[in-house]
Structures are given as C-alpha cells and as structure tokens.
N, C-alpha and C positions, 0 to 999 in steps of 0.2 A: 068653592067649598070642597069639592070630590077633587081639587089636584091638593087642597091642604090636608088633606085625610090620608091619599095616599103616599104623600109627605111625612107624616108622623107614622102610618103605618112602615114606612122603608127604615126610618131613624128608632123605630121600637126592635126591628129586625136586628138591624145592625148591633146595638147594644146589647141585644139577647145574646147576639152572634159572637160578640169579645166577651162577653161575663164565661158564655160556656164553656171557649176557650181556654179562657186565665183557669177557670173553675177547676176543669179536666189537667191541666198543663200542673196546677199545683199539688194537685188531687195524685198525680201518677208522680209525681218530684219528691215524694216525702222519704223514701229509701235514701235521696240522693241528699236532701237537706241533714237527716241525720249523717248518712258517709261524712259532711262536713262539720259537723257539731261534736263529730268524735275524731277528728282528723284533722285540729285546726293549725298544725305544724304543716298543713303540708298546700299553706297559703301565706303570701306574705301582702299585707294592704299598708301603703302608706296614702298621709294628705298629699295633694296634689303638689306641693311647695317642698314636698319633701322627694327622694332617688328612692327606687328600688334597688335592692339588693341582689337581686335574682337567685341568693341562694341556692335554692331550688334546683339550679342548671348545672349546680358543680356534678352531681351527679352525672349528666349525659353527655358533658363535654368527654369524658373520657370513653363513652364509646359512640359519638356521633364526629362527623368533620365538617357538614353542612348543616349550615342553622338559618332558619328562613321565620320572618317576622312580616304577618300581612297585614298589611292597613285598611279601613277604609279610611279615601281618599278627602282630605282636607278637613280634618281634626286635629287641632293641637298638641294635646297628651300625644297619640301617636307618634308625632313628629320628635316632642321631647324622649319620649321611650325609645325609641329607633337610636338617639343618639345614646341614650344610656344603656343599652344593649352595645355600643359600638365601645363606648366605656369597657365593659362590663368584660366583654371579649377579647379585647386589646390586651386588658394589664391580667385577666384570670388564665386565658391559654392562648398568648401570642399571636391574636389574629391577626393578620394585614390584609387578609383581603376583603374587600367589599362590594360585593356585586348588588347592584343596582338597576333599576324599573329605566336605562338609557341602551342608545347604543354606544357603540365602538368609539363612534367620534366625539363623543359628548363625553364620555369617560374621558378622552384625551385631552378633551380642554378644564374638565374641572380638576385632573390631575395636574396640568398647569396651573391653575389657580391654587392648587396645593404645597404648589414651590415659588411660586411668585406672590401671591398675598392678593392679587389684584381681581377687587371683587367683582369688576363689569364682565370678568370670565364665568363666574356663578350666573349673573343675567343673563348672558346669551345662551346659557345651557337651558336654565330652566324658564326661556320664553321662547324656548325651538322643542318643549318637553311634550310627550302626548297626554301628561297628566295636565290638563289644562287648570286645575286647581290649583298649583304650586307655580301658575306663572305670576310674575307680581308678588310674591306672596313671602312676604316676613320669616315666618317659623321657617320656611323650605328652605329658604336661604341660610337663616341662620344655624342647619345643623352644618353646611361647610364650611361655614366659618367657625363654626365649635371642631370640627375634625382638623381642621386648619393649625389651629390654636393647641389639640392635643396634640400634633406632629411637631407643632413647635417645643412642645415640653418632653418629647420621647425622642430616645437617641436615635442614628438613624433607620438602623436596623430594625426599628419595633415601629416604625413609621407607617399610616393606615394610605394603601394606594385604590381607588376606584375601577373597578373592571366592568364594563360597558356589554354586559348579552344581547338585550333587546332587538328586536329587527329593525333596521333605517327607521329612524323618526320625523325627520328632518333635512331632506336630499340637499338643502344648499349648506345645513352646516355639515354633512360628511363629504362635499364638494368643498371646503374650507379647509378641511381637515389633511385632501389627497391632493390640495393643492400644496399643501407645507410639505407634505412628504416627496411630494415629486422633486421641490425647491431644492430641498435638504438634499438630493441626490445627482441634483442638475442635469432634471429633464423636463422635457417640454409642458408647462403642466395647459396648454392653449387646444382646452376643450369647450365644446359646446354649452350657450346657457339652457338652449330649450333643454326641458328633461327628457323630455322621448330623447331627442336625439342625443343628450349626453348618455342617455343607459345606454343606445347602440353604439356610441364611443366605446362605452367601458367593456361593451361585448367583444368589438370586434378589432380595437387599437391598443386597448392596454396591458391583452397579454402580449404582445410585441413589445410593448414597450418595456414590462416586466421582465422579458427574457434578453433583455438586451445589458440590462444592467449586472458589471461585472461586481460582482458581491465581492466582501472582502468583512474584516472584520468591522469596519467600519460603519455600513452602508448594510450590513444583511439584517437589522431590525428595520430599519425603514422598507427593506423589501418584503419581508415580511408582513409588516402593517396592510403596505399597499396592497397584497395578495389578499390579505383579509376583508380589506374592503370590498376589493372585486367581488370574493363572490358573496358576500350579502348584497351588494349591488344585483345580480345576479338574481339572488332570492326574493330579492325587493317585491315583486309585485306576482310572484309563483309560487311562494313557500309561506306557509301559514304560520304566524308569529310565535307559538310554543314549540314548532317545528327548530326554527330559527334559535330560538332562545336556547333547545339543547343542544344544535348543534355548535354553538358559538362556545359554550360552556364546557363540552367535549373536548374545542382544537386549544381555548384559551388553558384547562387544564391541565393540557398534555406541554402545550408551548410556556409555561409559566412552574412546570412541576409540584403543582398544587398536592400533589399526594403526602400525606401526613402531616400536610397544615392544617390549621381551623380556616373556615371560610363563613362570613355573614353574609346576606340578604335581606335587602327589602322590597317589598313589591308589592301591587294589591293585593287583596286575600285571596283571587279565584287561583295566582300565580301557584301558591304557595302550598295549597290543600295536597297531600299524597296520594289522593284515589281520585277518578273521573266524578265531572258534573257537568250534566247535560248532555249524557255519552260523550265527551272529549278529555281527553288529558292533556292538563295543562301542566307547566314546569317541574310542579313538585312532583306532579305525579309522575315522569317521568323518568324524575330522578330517580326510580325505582324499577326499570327498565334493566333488563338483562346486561345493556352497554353500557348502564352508566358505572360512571367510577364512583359511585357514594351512595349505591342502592345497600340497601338497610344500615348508612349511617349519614340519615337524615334527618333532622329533627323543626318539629315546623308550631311555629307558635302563632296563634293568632288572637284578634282583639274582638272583645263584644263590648255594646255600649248602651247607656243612659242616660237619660234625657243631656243628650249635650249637641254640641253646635257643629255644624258641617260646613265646609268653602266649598260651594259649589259655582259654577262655571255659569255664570249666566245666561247667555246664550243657550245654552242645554234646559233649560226651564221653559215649562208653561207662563206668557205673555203674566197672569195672575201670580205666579208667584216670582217672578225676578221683579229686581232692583235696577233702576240703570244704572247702572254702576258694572263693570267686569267680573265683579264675585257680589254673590248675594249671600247672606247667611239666610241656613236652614236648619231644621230642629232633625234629630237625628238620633232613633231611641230603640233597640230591640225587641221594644215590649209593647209595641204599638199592631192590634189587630190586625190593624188596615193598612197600614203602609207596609211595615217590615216585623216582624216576630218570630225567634228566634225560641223552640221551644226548649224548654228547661232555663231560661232567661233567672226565672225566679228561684233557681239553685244557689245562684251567685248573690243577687239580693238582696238576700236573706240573710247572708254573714257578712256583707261591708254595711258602708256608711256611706253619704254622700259625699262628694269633691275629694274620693280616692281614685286610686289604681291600685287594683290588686292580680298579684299574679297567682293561681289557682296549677298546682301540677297536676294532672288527672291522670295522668299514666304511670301509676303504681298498679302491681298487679291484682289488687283486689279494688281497683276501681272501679264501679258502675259504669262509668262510660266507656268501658272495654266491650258491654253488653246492650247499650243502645246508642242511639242518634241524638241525643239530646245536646244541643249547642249549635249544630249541623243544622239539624231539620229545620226548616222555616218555613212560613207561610205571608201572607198580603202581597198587594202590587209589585213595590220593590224585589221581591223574592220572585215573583213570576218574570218582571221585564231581565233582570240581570242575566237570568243563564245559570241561576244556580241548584237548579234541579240535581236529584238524589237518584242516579241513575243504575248502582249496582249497590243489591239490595243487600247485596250479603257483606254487608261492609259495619263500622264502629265509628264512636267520636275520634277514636284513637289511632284511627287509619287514616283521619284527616290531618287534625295536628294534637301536638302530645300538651301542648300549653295553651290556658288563655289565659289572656287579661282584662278583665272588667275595667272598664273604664265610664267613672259616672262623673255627670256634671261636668264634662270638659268644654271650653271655649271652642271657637271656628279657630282653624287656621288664618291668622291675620293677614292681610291683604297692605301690599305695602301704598301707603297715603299718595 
C-alpha cells in the first residue's frame, strides 16, 4: 500500500509539473500569439500533400549565400522539405551546391550515382552513413533519386553536385574512394587493411607518393582529391568534427570558387544553430567566425514538431522500447514535459492545423523573438541528454536560426521492407 501511495503521489507531481509548465509557457506566449494573429502574411502553412512555397526566402536569398536546414533525424516531412528547399533554390537563385551531413568520399560516390543513375551507389553511401536512421531507409533514398531526376530535367549548367564536409565517417569507404584515385593516376594503391596501420600508411608513404606524381592538366584534380583525403585522414582520430567540418568547407570553398554562389545545407539541428550550445560551436556557428567566408551571410532554418513519428535506430534504445527489427518507430512531439518541450511550442499551435508544415519567418525586425529564447529554450530528458544547453546568455531566437517550420502529424521516415 505505501509503495502505491507513493506511486500516485509521484504521478500527481508530475502532472502538476506539465500543467504548470504549458500554464506559464502560454501564459508568457500571448504577446507572441497576438504578433501572429496580426502578422499572418508572414507564415505560409500547407497540407501535408501539398509544397511549400518558401516565399518568405525570396527575401534573404538576396543578402545571404549559405542556407542551412536542420533536421531532426528520421522524420519524413523533413526529408520531403529538405528536397523542396533543394527545389526551391535551384530554379529561384541558381544553387548547385549542396553540402551535406557525409564526408568527401561519400559525396564522391553519390555524385556518381548522380551521372550514372545506379542506385546501389545511394546504398552504399547511406549504409556507411553516421546517421544510422537513413540506413535502409526509403524517404533518405528517395531525395537522391528526386535530385537525380531534377538534374535530369535541368540543363547542365543548373545541375545540383553534392559536397561532402563531414569528418571520415567510414574509413573502408574513403579507402574505396583513394583507391580509384590512385588507379586513375597509375600508382600503387597496395595499402594496408588493418586501419591503425593504414593511417600510418597515409602518414608516412602517401606524401611520397603525392609528391611524385607529375601533375599536368590532366591528373591535377585527382591529385588534389588525394591531398584532401590525406589530411582528413590525418584529422581523423585528432580533430574534433565541427573543427573538421569548417575546415573542409574553407579549402572546398576556396578550391570550388564558391564566392557569389548560393549554397544549401542539410544537417541535424545542433549543425546548423549560429551561436554555441553546450559551450561549443558547432558549424553554423562558426560560420560566423572572423575566417569564414559567409559570416553574416548565413541563414539557418530549422524545424519543430508535433505529435508525429521518428526512425530511430534500434540498437540506440532502451531493451523496452525497440522493435527487433533495425528501426523502430517512435512518437516525437515538442510539447511533451518529459521527454522534449520546446518553450513557446504553443506560438505555432495556435495558428496551424494538423497534418501541415508551415514555414513561420520570425526575423523581421519587430519580431518578438529578436527579444527572447522561445523555440530555443527546452526543457525534459531528451533536452538534457543531447547537448543542447543555452550556454551564452546574452543571445535571441534569431541568433539561432532566422526560420522555422512547424511540422505536425508527420509519418517516421520509412525503413526499406
């Protein structure tokens, strides 16, 4: 009887504990519901069957050149949105480039599968990928075969190419990758399989072998490549991944003349945020670095959600909640106390509907979320274990990212049969 008491006493807690929550959370939102009840030009919501227009972006395209889109990981709407931003960019200001949550060598092969057609190049990329969500997995797949299919309909010029940042994801497929190159150039590529001892290959035999080769016009992208890999090879197991990611995006920029082009991104959301969390800076925020070539013209969109469905990774679950199966669905909601809550959740809400996306601009200048954390700040489990702490205080929604998109009632990323 005294362990069912203090049983109901815990579950009375708890429910006090989310009512006061939501209470206070809507309670301080009402500035922000009105902003939107007199400002509804400046949200676009369709049903889920239906494209966004992005509207909204023609605006920033003309003073931003990087555009970053963060996901969480294994949600369908996301996936679809990612390709309609890829849409959206392509035919409104000529992007081609696309950098991507891979590295070097996995860009390399799905840019093959972008001129070849041959989809078992999509599978190996994303079953060597670190987002374990998108292995196996349907929607992942099928935005390169949608990108695939747009390059087929766009001349060659306006044609969408893959650029690989991330740090090694996968040492046998960038070992796959400096074997073609080395072929391509006819040299030896009869390196070591252990991986210790192929990193001290790559240490101590492959600038030799780099310096041997006589360049020519021919042969000096392939030497280049090769060079690139070395030293993420190099970085591989010394240099910390957002380290990596800027510096790959620095040489690719400079080696690619990326200046005065548009550029897209996709990544998870911690990638993409432009201030620190957790005291670290991660890509976006970086992008904001005295070196980078696109500090203050960055623009970083990210996605919040309800009640809808997550691919997560089975193996990464507690024994109680996976499936045997490689992907389990999971329920995946912003507005949930205890797991993940996301405050000012109920700003958004309040002016859709269910089984939309809607894109919300919050960075006009008489914005409310120029003046607080609301979208940002979160609270429950999920919010502690990720690393997404609010660590400089003197910061705005707007210094994170300049767009959301509410996404309600979305399916799990589908997991291929």
């Amino acid at each position: 009887m005294k362990g069912l008491k203090y049983l109901c006493i815990t579950l009375l807690l708890c429910l006090l504990y989310s009512f006061t929550v939501k209470k206070y959370d809507n309670y301080s939102g009402e500035t922000y519901n009105q902003y939107w009840e007199e400002n509804k030009n400046l949200f676009e919501s369709v049903n889920q069957n239906e494209n966004l227009t992005f509207r909204h972006l023609d605006y920033y395209i003309k003073t931003n050149d990087l555009f970053l889109y963060g996901e969480f990981h294994g949600i369908k709407e996301t996936t679809k949105i990612d390709f309609e931003l890829i849409k959206y960019f392509n035919k409104k200001a000529g992007m081609k480039i696309h950098l991507a949550e891979i590295d070097f060598s996995q860009a390399y092969f799905l840019n093959e599968y972008l001129k070849s057609g041959n989809e078992k190049l999509i599978d190996y990329v994303l079953n060597s990928w670190i987002i374990y969500h998108g292995h196996n997995n349907l929607d992942y797949k099928n935005k390169w075969i949608q990108i695939y299919k747009l390059n087929e309909a766009n001349s060659e010029n306006s044609q969408i190419k893959v650029y690989g940042i991330d740090k090694i994801q996968n040492i046998d497929v960038t070992k796959n990758h400096l074997k073609i190159l080395l072929s391509k150039i006819n040299l030896s590529s009869d390196f070591p399989k252990d991986e210790n001892l192929f990193l001290e290959w790559v240490k101590d035999k492959l600038p030799k072998l780099i310096s041997s080769i006589n360049l020519n016009s021919t042969n000096i992208n392939y030497a280049i490549d090769i060079e690139h890999i070395r030293k993420n090879i190099i970085d591989y197991k010394t240099t910390a991944r957002e380290d990596v990611m800027f510096l790959n995006f620095n040489d690719l920029y400079k080696r690619y003349n990326f200046e005065g082009q548009k550029i897209y991104g996709y990544f998870g959301e911690a990638h993409v945020l432009q201030k620190e969390m957790n005291g670290k800076k991660d890509f976006g925020a970086l992008m904001q670095n005295q070196n980078s070539p696109v500090k203050n013209k960055t623009y970083t969109i990210i996605s919040r959600y309800l009640d809808s469905y997550m691919d997560a990774p089975s193996k990464y679950l507690p024994f109680f909640l996976r499936s045997n199966k490689e992907h389990t669905k999971t329920g995946v909601s912003c507005d949930n106390t205890f797991s993940l809550y996301h405050f000012g959740i109920s700003d958004l809400k309040n002016v859709t509907n269910k089984n939309t996306n809607t894109f919300f601009d919050i960075n006009k200048p008489k914005s409310p979320y120029k003046k607080s954390l609301r979208l940002i700040k979160s609270t429950g489990f999920l919010s502690l274990i990720s690393g997404m702490k609010i660590t400089d205080k003197n910061t705005s929604t707007t210094d994170y990212a300049q767009g959301i998109i509410l996404i309600r009632n979305s399916d799990w990323a589908k997991p291929i049969k």
